[in-house]
Residue frames as a rotation matrix with the C-alpha (Angstrom) as fourth column:
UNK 1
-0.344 -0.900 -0.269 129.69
-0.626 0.433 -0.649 179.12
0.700 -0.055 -0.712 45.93
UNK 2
0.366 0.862 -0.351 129.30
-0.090 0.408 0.908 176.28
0.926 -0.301 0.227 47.78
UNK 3
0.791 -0.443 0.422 130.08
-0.587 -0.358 0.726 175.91
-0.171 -0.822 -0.543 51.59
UNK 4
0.360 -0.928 -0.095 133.44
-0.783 -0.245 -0.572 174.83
0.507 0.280 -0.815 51.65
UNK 5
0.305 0.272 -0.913 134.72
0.311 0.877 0.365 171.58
0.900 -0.396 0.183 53.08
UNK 6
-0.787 -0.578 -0.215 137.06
0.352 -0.134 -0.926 173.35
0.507 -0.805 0.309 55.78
UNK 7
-0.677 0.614 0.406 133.59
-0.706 -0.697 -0.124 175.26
0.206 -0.371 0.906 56.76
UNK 8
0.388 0.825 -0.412 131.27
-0.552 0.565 0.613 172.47
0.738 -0.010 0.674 56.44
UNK 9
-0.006 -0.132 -0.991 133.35
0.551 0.826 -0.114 170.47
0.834 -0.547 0.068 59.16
UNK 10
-0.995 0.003 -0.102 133.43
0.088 -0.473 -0.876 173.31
-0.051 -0.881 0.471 61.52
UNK 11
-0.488 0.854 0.182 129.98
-0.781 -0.520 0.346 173.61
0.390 0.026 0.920 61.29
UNK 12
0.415 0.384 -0.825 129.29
0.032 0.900 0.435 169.72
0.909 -0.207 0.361 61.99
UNK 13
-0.675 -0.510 -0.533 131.97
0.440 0.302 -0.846 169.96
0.592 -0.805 0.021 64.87
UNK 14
-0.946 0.037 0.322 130.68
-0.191 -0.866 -0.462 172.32
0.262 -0.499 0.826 66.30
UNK 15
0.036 0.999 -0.035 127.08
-0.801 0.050 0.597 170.75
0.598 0.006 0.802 66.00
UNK 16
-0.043 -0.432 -0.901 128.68
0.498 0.773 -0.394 167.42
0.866 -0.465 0.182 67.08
UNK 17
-0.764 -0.640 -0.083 130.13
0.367 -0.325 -0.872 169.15
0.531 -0.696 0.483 70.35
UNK 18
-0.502 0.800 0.330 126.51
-0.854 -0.519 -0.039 171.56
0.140 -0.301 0.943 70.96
UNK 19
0.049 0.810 -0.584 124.79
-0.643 0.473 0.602 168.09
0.764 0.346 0.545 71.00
UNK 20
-0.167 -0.558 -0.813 126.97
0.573 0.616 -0.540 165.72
0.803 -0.556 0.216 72.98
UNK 21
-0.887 -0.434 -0.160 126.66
0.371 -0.463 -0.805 168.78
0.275 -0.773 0.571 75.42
UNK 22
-0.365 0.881 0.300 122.89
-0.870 -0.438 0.227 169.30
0.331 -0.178 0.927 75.37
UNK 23
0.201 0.285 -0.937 122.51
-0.112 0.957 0.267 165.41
0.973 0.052 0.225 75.95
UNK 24
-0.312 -0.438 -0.843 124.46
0.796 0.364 -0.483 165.76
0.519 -0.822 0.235 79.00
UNK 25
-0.880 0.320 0.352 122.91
-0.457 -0.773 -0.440 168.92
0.131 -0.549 0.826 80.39
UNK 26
0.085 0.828 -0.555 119.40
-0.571 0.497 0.654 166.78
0.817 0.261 0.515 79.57
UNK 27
0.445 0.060 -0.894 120.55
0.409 0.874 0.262 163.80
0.797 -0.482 0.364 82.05
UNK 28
-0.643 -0.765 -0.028 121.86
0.459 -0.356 -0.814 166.41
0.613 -0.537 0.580 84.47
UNK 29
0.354 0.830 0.431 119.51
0.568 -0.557 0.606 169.00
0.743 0.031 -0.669 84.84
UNK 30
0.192 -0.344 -0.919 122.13
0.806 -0.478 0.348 171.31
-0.559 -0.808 0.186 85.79
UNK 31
-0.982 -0.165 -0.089 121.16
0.095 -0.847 0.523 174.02
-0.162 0.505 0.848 83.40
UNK 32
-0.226 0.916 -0.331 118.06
-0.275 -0.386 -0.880 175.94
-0.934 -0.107 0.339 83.72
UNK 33
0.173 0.701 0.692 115.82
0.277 0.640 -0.717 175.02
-0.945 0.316 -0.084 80.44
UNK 34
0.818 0.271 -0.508 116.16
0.112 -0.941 -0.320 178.14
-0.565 0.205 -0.799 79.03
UNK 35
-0.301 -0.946 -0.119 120.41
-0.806 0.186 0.561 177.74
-0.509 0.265 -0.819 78.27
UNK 36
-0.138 0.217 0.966 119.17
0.495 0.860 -0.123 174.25
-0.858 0.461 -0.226 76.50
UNK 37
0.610 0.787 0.091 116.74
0.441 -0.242 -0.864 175.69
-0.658 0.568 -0.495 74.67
UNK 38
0.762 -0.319 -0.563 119.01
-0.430 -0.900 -0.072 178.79
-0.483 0.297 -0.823 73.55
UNK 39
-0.359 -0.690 0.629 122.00
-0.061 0.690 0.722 175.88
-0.931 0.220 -0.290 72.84
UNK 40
-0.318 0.478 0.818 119.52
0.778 0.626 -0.063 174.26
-0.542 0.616 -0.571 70.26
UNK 41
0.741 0.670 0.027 118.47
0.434 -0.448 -0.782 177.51
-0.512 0.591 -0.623 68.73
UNK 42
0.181 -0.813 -0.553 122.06
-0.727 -0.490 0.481 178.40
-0.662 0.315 -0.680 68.00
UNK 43
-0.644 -0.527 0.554 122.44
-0.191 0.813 0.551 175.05
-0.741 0.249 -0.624 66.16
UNK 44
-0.081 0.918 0.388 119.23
0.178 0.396 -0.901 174.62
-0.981 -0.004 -0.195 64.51
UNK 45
0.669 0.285 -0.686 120.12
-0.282 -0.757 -0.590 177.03
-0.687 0.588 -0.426 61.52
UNK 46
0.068 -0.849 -0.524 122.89
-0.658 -0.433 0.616 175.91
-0.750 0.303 -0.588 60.96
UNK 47
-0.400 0.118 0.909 122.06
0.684 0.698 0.211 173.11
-0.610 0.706 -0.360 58.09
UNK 48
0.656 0.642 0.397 120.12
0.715 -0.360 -0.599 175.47
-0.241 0.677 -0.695 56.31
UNK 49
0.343 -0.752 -0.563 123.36
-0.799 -0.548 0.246 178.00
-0.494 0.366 -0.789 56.18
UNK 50
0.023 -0.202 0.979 124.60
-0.101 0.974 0.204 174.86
-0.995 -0.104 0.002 54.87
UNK 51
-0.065 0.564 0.824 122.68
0.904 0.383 -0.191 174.31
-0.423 0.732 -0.534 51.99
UNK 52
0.726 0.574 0.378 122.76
0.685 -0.651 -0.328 178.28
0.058 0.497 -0.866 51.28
UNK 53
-0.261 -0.904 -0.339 126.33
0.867 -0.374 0.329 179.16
-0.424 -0.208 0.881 51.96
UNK 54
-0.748 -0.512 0.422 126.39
0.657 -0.662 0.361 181.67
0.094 0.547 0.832 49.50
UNK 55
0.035 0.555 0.831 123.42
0.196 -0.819 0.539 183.72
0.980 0.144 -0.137 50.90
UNK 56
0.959 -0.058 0.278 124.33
-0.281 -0.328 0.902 183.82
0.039 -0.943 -0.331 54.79
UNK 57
0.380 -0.865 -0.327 127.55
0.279 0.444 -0.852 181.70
0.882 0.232 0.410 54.80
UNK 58
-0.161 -0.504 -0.848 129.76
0.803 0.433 -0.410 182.09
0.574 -0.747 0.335 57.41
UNK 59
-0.589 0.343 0.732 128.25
-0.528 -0.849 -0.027 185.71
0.612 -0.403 0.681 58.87
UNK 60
0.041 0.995 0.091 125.48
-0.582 -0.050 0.812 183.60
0.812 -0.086 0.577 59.48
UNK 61
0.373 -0.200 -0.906 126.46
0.465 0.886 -0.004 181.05
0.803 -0.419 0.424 61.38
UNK 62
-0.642 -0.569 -0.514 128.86
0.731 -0.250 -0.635 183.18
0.233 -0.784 0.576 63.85
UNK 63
-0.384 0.755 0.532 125.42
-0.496 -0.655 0.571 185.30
0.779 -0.044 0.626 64.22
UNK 64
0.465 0.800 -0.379 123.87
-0.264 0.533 0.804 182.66
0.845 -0.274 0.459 65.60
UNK 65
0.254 -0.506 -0.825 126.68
0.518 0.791 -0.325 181.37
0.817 -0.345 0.463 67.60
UNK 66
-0.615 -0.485 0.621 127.31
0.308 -0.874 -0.377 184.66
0.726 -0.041 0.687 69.15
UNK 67
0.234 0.831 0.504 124.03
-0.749 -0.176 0.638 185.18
0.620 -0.527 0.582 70.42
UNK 68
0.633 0.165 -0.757 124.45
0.587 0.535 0.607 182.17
0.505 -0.828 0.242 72.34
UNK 69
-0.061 -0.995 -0.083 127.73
0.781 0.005 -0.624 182.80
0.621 -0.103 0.777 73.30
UNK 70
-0.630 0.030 0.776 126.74
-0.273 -0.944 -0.185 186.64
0.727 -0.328 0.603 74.54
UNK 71
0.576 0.789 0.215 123.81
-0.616 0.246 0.749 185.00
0.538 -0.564 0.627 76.57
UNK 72
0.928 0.043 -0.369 125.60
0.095 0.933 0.347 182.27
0.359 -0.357 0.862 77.89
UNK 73
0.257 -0.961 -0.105 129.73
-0.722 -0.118 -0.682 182.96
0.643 0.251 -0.724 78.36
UNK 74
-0.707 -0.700 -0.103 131.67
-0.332 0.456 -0.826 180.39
0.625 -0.550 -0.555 79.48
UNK 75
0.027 0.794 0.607 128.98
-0.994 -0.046 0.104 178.50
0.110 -0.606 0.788 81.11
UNK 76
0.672 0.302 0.676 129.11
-0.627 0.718 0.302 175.30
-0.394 -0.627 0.672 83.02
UNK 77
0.516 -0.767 0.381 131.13
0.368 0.600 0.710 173.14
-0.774 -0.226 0.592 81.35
UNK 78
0.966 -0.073 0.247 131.68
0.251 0.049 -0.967 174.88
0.058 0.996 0.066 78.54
UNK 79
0.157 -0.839 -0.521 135.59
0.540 -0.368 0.757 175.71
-0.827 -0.400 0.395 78.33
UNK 80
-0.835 -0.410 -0.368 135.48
0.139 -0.803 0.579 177.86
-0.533 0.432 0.728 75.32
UNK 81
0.138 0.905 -0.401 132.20
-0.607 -0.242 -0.756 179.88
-0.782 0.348 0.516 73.44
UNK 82
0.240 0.273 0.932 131.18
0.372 0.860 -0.348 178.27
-0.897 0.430 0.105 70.59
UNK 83
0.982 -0.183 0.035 132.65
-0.040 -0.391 -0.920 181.12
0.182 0.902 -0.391 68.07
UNK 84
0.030 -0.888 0.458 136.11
-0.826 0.237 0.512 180.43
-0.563 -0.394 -0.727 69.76
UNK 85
-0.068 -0.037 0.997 135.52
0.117 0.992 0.045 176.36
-0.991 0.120 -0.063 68.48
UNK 86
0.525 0.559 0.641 134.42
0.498 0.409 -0.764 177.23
-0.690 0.721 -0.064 65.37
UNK 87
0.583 -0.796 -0.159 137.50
-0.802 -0.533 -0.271 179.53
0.131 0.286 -0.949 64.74
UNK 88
0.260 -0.758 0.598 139.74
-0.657 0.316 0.685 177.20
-0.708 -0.571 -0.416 66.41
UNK 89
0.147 0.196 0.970 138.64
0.364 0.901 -0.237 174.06
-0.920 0.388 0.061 64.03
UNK 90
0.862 -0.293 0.413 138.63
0.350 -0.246 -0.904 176.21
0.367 0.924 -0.110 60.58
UNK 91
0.546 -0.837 -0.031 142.46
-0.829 -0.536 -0.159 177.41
0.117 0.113 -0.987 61.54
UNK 92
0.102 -0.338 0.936 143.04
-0.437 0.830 0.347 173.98
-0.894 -0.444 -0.063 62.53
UNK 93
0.569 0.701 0.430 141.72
0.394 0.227 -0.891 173.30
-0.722 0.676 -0.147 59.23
UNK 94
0.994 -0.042 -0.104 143.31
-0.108 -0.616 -0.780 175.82
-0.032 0.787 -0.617 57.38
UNK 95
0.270 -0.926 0.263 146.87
-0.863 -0.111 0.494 175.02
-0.428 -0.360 -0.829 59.08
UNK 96
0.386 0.550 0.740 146.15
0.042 0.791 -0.610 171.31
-0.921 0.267 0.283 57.68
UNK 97
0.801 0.196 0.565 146.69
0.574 0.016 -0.819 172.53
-0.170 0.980 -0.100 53.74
């Protein structure tokens, strides 16, 4: 199956949102390297779940997000983890239809 559209936009928001917010930690350099870094490794994967929905699909993704999310809570500006957003947006989504 492929990834769904209601999934495939949480997955962009959510990239959208992890970017915009590494850009500004970048021109700040009020987050140790290390929280970047870990940002960008939660995000990286997530095209390739993408393109393979139907062997990791959404497990994968909220793996990935998690891990930040457990490393990182609520951190600097964030105002909710990044499996929170990506729930929030598919129910947003799903309320929608």
């Amino acid at each position: 199956m492929a990834t769904s559209e209601k999934h495939l936009n949480a997955c962009l928001e959510v990239m959208r949102d992890a970017i915009l917010q590494a850009r500004v930690w970048g021109w700040s350099g009020d987050v140790p390297a290390e929280q970047l870094a870990d940002l960008m490794d939660a995000m990286h994967n997530i095209p390739t779940y993408i393109q393979h929905w139907d062997d990791v699909g959404d497990e994968g993704v909220k793996n990935d997000l998690k891990r930040y999310d457990d490393k990182w809570p609520k951190s600097v500006d964030s105002v909710i983890g990044l499996v929170e957003l990506y729930d929030h947006v598919l129910s947003k989504l799903e309320s929608q239809t």
